[in-house]
Structure formats: C-alpha cells, structure tokens
C-alpha positions in Angstrom: -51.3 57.0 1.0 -51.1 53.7 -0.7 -47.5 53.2 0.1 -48.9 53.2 3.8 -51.7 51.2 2.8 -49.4 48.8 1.4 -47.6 48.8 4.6 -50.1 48.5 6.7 -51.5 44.9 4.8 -48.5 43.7 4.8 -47.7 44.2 8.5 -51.1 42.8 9.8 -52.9 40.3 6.5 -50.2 39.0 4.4 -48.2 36.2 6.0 -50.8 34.6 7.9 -51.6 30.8 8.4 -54.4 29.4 8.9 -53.2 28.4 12.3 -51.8 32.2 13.2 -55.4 33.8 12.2 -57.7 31.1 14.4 -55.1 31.5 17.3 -55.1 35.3 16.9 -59.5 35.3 16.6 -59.7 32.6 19.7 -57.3 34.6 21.8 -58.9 37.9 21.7 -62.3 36.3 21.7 -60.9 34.8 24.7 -60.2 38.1 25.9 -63.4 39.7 25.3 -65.8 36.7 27.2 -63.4 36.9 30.5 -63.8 40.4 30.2 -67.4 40.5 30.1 -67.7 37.5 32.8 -65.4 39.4 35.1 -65.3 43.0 33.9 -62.6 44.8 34.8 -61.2 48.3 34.0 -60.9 49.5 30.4 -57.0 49.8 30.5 -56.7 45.9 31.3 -58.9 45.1 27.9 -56.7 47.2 26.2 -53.7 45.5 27.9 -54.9 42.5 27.4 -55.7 42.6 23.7 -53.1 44.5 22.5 -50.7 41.8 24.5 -52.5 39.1 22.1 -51.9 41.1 19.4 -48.5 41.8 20.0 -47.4 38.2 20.9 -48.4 37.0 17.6 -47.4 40.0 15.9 -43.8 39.0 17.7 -43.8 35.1 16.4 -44.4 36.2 12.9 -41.5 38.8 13.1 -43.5 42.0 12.1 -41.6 45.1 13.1 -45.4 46.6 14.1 -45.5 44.4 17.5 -42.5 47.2 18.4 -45.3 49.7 18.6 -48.4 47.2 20.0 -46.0 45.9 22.3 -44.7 49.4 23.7 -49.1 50.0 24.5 -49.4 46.9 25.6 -46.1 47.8 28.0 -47.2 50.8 29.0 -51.3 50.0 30.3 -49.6 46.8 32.1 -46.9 49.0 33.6 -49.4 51.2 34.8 -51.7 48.5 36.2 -49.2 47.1 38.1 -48.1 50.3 39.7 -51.6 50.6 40.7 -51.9 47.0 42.4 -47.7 47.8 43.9 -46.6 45.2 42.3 -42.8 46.9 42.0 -41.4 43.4 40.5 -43.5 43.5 37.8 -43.2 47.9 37.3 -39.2 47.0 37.0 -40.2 44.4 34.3 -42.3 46.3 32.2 -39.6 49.3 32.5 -37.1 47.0 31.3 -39.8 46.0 28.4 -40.1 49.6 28.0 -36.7 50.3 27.1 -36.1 47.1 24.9 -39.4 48.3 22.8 -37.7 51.7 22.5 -34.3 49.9 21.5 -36.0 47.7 19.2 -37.9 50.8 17.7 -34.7 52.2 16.4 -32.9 49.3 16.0 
C-alpha cells in the first residue's frame, strides 16, 4: 500500500511549479464555471476535465496521463459519434490506439 502511495504522489504532487499548479487550478476551474453557465451532459465535464488533467499530466512527462488521457479519449470519442462528427471519431481512434501503445510502451 505505501509503495502505491508513493506512486501515486509522485505521479500527481511532486514535480510541480508554481506555474503548472495555478495553470492546472485555473483550467479546471475554468472548466467547472462554463459548465455551470452552459451545462451540458455529464460525459463532456468528465471529458473536459480529465483532458485538463491529462494535458498537463503530458507536459510534465508523467506516465499517468497514459491512463487520464485514454478516459479523456474515450468520453470525447463517444461525444463525437453522438454529434457524427466521423473526422473527429477517426481522431480519437487513432488517440486510442497511441494511448494503448504508449501504455505498454
């Protein structure tokens, strides 16, 4: 348990500016106030926050945006087959299999 523990701080509090953490706080704050302006479904939150998430999680090289990103992959992927936007399913699938490759990579 505290091996995962330690994991688990080191993937998402150690390594952290000052810069990264306001960016990271403004950004899903962001998130939350268009949300509640112009509420939406509860999968494009989740998309939306775990694509903040992940983004940063990605700049700081953290092998946890692998499994943030492949949520965040799948609720878009699954908004935009609901809106047929097929340019964007055929991005996300490509996403999909580059989270996936980057898992066990």
């Amino acid at each position: 348990m505290n091996k995962i523990k330690k994991i688990l701080e080191q993937e998402f509090i150690h390594g952290y500016t000052l810069f990264d953490r306001l960016f990271m706080i403004s950004m899903l704050a962001l998130q939350i106030i268009v949300f509640i302006i112009v509420p939406d479904t509860l999968l494009s939150i989740v998309c939306g926050i775990s694509g903040v998430i992940s983004t940063v999680l990605c700049a700081k090289g953290k092998i946890s945006f692998y499994f943030i990103g492949f949520i965040q992959t799948i609720t878009y992927l699954i908004l935009a087959w609901q809106n047929w936007l097929v340019g964007e399913c055929i991005e996300q699938i490509f996403y999909l299999v580059t989270m996936v490759w980057g898992i066990f990579l």
